[in-house]
C-alpha positions as CSV (number, residue, x, y, z in Angstrom):
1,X,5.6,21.1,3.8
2,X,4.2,18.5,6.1
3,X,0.7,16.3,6.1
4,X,-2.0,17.6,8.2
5,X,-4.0,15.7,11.0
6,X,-6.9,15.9,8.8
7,X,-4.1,14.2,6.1
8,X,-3.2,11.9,8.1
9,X,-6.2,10.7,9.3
10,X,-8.3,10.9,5.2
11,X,-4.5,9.1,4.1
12,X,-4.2,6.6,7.5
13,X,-5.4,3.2,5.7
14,X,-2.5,3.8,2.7
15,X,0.3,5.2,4.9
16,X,0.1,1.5,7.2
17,X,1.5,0.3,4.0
18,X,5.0,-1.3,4.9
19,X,7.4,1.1,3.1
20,X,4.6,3.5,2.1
21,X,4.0,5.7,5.3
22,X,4.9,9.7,5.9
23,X,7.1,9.5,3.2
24,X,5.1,8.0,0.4
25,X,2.0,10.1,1.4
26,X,4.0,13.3,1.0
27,X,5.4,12.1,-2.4
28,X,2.0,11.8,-3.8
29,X,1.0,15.3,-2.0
30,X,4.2,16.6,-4.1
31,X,3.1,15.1,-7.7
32,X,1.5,16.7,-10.5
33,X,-0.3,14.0,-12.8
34,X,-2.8,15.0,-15.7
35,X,-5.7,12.9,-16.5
36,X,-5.8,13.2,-20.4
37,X,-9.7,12.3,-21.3
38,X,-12.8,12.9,-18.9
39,X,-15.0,9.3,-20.4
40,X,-15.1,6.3,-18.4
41,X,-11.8,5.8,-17.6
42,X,-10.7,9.5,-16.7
43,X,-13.6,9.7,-14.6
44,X,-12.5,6.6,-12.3
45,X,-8.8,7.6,-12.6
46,X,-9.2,11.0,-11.5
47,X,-11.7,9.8,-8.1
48,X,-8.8,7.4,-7.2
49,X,-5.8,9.9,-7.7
50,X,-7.7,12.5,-5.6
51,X,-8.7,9.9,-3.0
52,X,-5.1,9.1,-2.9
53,X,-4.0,12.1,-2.4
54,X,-2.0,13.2,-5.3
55,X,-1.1,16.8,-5.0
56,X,-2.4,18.5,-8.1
57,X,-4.5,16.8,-10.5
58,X,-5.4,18.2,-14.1
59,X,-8.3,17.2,-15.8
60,X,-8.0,17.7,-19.6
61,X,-11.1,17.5,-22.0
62,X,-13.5,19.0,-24.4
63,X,-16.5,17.8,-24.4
64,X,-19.8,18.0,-22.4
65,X,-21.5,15.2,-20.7
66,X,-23.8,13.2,-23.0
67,X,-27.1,11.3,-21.4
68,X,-25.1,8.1,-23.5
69,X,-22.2,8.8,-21.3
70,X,-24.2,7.9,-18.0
71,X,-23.5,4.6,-17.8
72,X,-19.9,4.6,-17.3
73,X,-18.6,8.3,-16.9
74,X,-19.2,8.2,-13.3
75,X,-18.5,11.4,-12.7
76,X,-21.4,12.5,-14.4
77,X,-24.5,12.8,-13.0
78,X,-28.1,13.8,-15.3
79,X,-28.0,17.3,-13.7
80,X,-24.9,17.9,-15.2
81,X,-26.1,17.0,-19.2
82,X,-24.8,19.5,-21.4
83,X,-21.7,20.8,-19.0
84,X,-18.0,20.2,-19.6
85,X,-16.7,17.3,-17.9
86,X,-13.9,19.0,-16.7
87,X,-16.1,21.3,-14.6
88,X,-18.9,18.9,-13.4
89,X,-16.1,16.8,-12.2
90,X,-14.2,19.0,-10.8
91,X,-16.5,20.1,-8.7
92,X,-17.5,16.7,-7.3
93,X,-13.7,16.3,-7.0
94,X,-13.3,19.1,-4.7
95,X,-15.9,17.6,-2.4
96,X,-14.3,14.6,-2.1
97,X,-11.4,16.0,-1.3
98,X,-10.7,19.4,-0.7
99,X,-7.1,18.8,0.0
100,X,-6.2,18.7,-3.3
101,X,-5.7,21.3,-6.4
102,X,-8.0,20.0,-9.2
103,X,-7.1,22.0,-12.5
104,X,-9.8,22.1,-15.5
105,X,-8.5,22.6,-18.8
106,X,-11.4,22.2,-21.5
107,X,-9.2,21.7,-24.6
108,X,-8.2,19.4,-27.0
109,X,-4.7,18.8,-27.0
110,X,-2.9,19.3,-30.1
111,X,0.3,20.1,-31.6
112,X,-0.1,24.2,-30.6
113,X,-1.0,24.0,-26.7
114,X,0.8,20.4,-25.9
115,X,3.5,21.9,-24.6
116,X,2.2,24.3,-21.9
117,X,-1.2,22.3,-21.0
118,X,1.3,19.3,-19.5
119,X,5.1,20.3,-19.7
120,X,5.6,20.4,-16.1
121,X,3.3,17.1,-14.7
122,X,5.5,13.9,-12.9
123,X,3.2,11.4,-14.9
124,X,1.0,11.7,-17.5
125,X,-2.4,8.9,-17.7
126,X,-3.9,8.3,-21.2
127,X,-7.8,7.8,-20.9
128,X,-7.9,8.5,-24.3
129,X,-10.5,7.0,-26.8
130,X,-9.0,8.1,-30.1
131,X,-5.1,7.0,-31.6
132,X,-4.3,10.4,-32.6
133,X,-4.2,12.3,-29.6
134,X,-3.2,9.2,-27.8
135,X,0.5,9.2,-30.0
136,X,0.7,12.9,-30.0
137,X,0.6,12.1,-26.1
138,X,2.9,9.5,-26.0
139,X,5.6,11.3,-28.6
140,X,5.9,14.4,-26.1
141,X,6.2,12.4,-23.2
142,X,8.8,10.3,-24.7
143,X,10.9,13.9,-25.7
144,X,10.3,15.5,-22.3
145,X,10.6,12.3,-20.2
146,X,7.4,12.3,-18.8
147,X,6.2,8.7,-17.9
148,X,3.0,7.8,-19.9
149,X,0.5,5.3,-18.5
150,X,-2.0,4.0,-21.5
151,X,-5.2,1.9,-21.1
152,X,-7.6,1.4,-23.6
153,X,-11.3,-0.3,-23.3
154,X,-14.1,-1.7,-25.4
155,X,-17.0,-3.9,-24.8
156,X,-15.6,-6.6,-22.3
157,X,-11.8,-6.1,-23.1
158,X,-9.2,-3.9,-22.1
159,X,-5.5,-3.3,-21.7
160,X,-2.5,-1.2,-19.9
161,X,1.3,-0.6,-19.9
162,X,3.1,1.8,-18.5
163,X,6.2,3.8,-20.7
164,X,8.9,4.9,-18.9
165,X,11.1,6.7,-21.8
166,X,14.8,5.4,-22.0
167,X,13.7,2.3,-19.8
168,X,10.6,0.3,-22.1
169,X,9.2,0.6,-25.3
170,X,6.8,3.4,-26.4
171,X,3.3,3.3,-27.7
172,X,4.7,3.2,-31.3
173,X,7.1,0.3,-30.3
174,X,4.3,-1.5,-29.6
175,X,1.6,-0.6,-31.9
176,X,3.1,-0.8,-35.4
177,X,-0.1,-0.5,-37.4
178,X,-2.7,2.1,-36.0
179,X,-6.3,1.1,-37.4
180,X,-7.0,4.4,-40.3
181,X,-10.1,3.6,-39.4
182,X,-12.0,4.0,-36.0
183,X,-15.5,3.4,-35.0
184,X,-17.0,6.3,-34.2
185,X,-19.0,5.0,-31.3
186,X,-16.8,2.5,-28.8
187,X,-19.6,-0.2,-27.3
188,X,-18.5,-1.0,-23.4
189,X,-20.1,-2.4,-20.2
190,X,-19.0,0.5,-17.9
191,X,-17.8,-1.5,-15.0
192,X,-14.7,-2.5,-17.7
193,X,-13.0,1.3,-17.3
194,X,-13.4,1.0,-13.8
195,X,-11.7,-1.6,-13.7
196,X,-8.9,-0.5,-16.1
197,X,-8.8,2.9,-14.4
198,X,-8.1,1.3,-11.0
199,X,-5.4,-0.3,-12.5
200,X,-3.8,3.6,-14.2
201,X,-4.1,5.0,-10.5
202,X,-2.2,1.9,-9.2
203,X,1.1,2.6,-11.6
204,X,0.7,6.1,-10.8
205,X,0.5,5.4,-7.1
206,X,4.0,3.0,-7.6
207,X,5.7,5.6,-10.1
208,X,5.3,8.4,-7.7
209,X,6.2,6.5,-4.6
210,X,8.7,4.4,-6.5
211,X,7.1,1.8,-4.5
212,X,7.0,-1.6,-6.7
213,X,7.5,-3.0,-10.5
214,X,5.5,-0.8,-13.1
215,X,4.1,-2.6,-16.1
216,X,7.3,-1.7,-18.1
217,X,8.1,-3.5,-21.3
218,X,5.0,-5.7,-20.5
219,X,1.5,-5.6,-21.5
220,X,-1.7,-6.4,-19.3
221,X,-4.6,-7.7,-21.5
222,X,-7.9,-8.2,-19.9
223,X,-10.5,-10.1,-21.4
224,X,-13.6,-10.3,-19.2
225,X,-15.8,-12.4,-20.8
226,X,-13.5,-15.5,-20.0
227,X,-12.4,-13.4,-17.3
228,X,-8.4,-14.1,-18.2
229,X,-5.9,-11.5,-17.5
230,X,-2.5,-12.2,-20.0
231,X,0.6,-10.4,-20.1
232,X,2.8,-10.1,-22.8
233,X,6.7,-8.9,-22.6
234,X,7.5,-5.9,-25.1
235,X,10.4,-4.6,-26.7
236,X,11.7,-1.6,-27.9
237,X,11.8,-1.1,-32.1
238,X,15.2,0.1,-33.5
239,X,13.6,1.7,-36.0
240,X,10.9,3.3,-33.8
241,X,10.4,6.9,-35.3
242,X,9.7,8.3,-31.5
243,X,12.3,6.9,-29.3
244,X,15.2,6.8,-32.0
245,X,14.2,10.4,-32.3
246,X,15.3,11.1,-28.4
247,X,18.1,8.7,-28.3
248,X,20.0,9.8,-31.7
């Protein structure tokens, strides 16, 4: 398998990279990354990984576009109100890139279809607004060895690491106590997923290329209203139920 001329003319600007080029290119052409939620940050992730390039994308989510949605789902637009987000977006996918295989899968991911909605994908990216799913997530990737890439937004804050099993802690390293109770309705300015989401495809775009240092047993918080960015090292927990589970 090769890159086109129309490839390597849509791809030119990323493959003058120093130590990106040809090769890095037909990495990403080669992956397989699922976007796990369609909402403001899934929208944004899945534009960037198809502009990238990234071989097969899989979008993977439930619900239909809300008119409260609009202001930071950019992927929906009002005709599409009251159609799955998986679709709608799919199909604005495909017309910004045709090059790529964009995969809807309107489910929930649970316990039952975990397994053969993302068994086979390189990376897996958490746009995820809810804990539940989000450790179910993170558990199977740590027991199949799929690297997980978590952000998570609300009003003017946001953060992202990236979990790499047997290298960096896991989401339950990390998060010892999940909150038993979650509001319902998560207030954001929608330019604060973008920006998160820009931040997802770029660990993607270093995971796949292995091109870089991946945010790894670190932490990125991002508070824009004093506009202060703050990383904080992580370790793994010995008694972490997930990774002692895969290491024992």
């Amino acid at each position: 398998m090769s890159l086109s001329a129309s490839e390597l003319e849509r791809y030119d600007r990323q493959i003058r990279i120093p130590g990106f080029g040809v090769e890095g290119q037909m990495k990403l052409k080669n992956s397989k990354v699922a976007v796990v939620g369609v909402g403001g940050l899934g929208c944004a992730v899945s534009i960037y990984l198809v502009a990238a390039g990234v071989g097969r994308v899989v979008l993977i989510d439930k619900e239909k576009f809300e008119l409260n949605n609009l202001n930071r789902q950019v992927l929906g637009y009002q005709s599409d109100l009251g159609k799955l987000k998986v679709e709608a977006a799919k199909a604005k996918l495909k017309e910004l890139n045709p090059e790529v295989e964009v995969e809807a899968v309107p489910v929930e991911l649970s316990e039952r279809n975990i397994d053969k909605v993302i068994s086979n994908m390189d990376i897996v990216v958490d746009c995820l607004d809810n804990w539940e799913t989000r450790l179910l997530i993170n558990d199977y990737c740590v027991s199949k060895n799929i690297p997980l890439i978590h952000a998570a937004v609300s009003e003017f804050y946001g953060q992202i690491t990236t979990v790499i099993p047997g290298r960096g802690p896991c989401l339950r390293c990390v998060f010892h106590k999940i909150p038993t109770i979650q509001t319902e309705v998560i207030p954001i300015i929608g330019a604060v997923p973008g920006v998160l989401a820009s931040l997802e495809v770029v660990e993607a775009i270093k995971l796949l290329t292995g091109i870089g240092e991946p945010l790894v047993g670190r932490i990125l918080f991002l508070d824009f209203r004093r506009m202060s960015f703050d990383i904080i090292q992580l370790s793994k927990r010995e008694d972490c139920p997930t990774c002692d589970e895969t290491t024992s």
